[in-house]
C-alpha positions as CSV (number, residue, x, y, z in Angstrom):
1,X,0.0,0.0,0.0
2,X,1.0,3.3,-0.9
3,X,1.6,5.8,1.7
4,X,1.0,9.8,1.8
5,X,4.1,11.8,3.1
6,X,2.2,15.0,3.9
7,X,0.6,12.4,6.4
8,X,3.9,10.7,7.8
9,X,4.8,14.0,8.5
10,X,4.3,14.6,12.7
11,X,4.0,10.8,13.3
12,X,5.6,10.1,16.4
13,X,8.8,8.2,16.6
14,X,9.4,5.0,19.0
15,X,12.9,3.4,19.4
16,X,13.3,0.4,21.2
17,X,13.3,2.2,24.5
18,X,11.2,4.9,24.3
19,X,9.6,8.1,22.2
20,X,12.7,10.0,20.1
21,X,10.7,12.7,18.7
22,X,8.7,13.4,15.7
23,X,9.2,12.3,11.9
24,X,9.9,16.0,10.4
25,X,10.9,15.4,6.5
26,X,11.9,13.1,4.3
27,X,15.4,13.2,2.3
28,X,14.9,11.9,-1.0
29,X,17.3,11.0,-4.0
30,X,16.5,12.9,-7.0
31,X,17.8,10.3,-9.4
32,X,16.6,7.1,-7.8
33,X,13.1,9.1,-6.6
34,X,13.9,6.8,-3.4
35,X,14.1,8.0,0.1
36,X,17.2,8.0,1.8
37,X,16.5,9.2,5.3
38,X,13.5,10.6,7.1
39,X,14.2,13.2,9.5
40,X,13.5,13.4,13.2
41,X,13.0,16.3,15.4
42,X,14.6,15.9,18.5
43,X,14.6,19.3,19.5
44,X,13.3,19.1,23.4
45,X,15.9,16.3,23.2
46,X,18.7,16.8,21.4
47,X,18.6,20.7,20.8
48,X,20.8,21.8,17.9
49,X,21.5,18.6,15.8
50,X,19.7,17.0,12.6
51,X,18.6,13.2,13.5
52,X,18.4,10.9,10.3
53,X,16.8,7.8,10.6
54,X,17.6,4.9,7.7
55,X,14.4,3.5,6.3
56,X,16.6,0.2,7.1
57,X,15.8,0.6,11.2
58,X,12.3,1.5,10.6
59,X,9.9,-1.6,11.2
60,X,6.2,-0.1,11.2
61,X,4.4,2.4,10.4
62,X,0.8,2.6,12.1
63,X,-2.1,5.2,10.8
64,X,-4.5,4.7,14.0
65,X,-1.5,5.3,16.8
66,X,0.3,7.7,13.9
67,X,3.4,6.3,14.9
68,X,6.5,4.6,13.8
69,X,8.9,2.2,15.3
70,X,12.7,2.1,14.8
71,X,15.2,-0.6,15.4
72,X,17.3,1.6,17.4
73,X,17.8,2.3,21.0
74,X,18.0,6.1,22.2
75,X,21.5,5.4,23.1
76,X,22.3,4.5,19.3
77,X,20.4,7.6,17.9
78,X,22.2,9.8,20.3
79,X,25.6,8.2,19.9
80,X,25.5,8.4,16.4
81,X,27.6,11.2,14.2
82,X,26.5,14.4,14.5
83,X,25.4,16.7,12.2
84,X,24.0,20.2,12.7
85,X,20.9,21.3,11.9
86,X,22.0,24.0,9.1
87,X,24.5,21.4,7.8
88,X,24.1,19.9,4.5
89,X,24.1,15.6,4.2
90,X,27.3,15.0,2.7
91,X,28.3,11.9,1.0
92,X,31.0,11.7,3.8
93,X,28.9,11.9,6.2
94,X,26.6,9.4,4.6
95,X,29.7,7.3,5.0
96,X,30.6,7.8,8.5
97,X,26.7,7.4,9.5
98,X,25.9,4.4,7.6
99,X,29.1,2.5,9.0
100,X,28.6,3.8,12.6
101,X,25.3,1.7,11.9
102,X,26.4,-1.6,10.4
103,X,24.8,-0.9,7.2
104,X,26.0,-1.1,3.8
105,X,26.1,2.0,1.5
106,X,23.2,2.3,-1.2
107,X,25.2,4.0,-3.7
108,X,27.4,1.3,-5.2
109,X,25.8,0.1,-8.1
110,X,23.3,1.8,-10.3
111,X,20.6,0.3,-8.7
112,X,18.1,2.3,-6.8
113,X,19.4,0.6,-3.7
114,X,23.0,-0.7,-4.7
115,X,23.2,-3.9,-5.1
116,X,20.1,-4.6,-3.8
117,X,16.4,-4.0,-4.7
118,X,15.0,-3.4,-0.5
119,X,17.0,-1.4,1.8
120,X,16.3,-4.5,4.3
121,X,18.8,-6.5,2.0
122,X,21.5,-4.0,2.1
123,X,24.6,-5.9,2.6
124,X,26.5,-5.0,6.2
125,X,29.3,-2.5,6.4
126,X,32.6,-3.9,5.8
127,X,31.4,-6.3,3.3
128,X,34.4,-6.6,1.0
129,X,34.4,-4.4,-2.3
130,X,31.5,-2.6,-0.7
131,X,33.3,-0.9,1.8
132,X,35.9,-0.3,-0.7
133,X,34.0,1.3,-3.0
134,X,32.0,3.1,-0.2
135,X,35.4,4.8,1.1
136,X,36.8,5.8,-2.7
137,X,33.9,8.2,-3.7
138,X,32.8,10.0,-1.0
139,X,34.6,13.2,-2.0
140,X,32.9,13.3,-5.6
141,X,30.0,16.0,-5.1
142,X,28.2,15.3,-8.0
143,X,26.8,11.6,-5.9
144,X,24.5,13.8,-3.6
145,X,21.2,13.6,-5.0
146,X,19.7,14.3,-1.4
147,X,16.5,16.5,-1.4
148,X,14.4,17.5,1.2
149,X,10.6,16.8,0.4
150,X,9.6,19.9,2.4
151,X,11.3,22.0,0.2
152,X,10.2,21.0,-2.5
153,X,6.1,20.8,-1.7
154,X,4.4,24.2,-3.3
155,X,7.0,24.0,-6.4
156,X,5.3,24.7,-9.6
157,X,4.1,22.3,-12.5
158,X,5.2,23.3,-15.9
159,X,4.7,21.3,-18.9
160,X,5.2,21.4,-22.4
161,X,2.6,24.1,-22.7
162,X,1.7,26.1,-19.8
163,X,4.4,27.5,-17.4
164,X,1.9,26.9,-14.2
165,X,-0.1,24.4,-14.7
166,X,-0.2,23.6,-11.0
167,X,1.8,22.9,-7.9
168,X,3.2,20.2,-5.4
169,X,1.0,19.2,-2.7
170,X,2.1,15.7,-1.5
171,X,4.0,12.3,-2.6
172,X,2.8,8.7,-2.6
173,X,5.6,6.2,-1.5
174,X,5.9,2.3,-0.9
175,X,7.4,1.7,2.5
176,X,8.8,-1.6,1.4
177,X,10.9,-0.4,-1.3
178,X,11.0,3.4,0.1
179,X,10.1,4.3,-3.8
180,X,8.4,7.5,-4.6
181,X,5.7,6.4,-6.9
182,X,4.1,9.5,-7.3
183,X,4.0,13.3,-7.1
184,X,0.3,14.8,-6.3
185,X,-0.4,18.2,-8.0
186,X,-2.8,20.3,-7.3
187,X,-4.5,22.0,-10.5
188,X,-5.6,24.8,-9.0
189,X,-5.7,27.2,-11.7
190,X,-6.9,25.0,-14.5
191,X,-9.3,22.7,-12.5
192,X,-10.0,24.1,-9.5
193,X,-10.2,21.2,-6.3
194,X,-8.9,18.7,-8.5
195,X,-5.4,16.8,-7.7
196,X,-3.6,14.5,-10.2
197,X,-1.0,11.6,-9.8
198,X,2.5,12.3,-12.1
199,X,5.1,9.4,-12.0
200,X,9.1,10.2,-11.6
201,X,9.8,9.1,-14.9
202,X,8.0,11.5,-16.3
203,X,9.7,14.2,-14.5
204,X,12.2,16.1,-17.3
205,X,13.7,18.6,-14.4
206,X,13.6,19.5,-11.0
207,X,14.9,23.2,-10.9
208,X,16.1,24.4,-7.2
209,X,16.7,28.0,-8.0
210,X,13.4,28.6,-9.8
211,X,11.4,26.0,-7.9
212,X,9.6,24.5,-10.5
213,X,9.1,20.9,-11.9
214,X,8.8,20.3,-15.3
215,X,7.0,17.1,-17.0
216,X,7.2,16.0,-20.2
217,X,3.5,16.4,-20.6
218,X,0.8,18.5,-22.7
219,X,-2.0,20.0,-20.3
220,X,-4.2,18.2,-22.6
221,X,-2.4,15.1,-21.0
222,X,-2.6,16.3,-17.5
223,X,-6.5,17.4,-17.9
224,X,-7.4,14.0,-18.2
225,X,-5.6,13.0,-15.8
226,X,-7.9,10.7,-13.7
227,X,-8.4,12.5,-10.4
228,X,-6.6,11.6,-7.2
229,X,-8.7,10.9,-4.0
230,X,-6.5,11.5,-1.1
231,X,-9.1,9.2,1.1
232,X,-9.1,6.4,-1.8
233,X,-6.6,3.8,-2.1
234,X,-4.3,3.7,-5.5
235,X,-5.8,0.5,-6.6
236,X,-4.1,-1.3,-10.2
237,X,-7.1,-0.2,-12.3
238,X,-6.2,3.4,-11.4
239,X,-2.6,3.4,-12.5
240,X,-3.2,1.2,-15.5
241,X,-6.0,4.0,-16.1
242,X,-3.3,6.8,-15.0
243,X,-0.4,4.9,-17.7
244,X,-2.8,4.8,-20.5
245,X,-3.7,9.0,-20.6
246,X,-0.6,9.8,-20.3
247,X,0.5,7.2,-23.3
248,X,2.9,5.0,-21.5
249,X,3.4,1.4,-20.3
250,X,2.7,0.3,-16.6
251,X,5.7,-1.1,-14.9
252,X,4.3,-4.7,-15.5
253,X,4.3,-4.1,-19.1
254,X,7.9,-3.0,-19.5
């Protein structure tokens, strides 16, 4: 099932001993459309520092309590590197948290996890080549894709033709894989009170400085768009609906 992140955001967060704070963002990889880390703030705990948590040490996820339990005791969380709050996630950093945690590094191979497909099969830390390969690239800037989702919610929709077609309001993503699936857009302007689904792949550019996505769509396209219920599941007729507007092939098909 498909989860909203507007809605993970303020779930409470249980480590094996007790609360740690609240989930506050998610970091996601703009090339994979994966998240990396979600984001806890420990503020009236540890004042000062940004907590990442590794969707590897989360184990559930619960609407009705709207909380989430990590595999980690306070101890571990507090122990673990630090990083300030204005400090950006470095790919040495990365490094140094990942390892402090026994897990493998994700960035590896050219798969969205490394060389594997669920961040639950990540090989351990020290593993050989992995380790090698972890330690030789860490310097290379160009291998942080690390965005934060609350920056980019309210970015504007532009598409092939019409600069503002609509904006960011949400993302839909699969807390087994940690895959963003979708983008939700609200089309305020050209249908009012109507929110559409657009896939990652269809994404041509993310652009920072003007905060804008573009999609390599028509508004024609996005029009008939079927419409997103927030309070409806994503069920498989809905995407194979969604793929066939838009004129391309569902996963299964490819």
């Amino acid at each position: 099932m498909l989860r909203s992140l507007q809605a993970l955001t303020g779930y409470a967060l249980n480590a094996t001993d007790g609360k740690i704070g609240r989930c506050q963002d998610f970091l996601f990889d703009d090339q994979h459309w994966v998240l990396r880390y979600m984001v806890a703030d420990t503020a009236r705990w540890l004042p000062g520092r940004r907590v990442l948590i590794y969707p590897r040490a989360v184990t559930r996820a619960d609407w009705q309590s709207r909380t989430i339990d990590v595999l980690l005791s306070k101890q571990q969380v507090e122990d673990a590197p630090a990083l300030a709050e204005d400090q950006p996630v470095s790919r040495r950093y990365e490094n140094r948290y990942l390892r402090y945690l026994g897990y493998g590094p994700y960035w590896i191979d050219t798969h969205a996890w490394g060389v594997a497909a669920l961040p639950h099969d990540l090989p351990a830390a020290g593993d050989g080549a992995s380790a090698n390969e972890a330690s030789s690239d860490i310097e290379k800037p160009e291998d942080c894709h690390l965005r934060s989702f609350n920056e980019i919610r309210g970015y504007r929709l532009d598409c092939h033709d019409d600069e503002l077609f609509g904006s960011i309001t949400d993302a839909l993503v699969d807390l087994t894989s940690w895959t963003l699936r979708y983008v939700v857009v609200a089309t305020r302007r050209i249908l009012p009170g109507k929110e559409i689904l657009v896939t990652p792949d269809l994404i041509g550019k993310l652009s920072y400085g003007q905060r804008t996505m573009t999609v390599d769509l028509t508004t024609e396209q996005l029009r008939n768009c079927p419409r997103f219920d927030p309070q409806a599941p994503v069920y498989r007729g809905y995407e194979v609906t969604h793929y066939d507007v838009y004129g391309r092939p569902t996963e299964a098909d490819q």
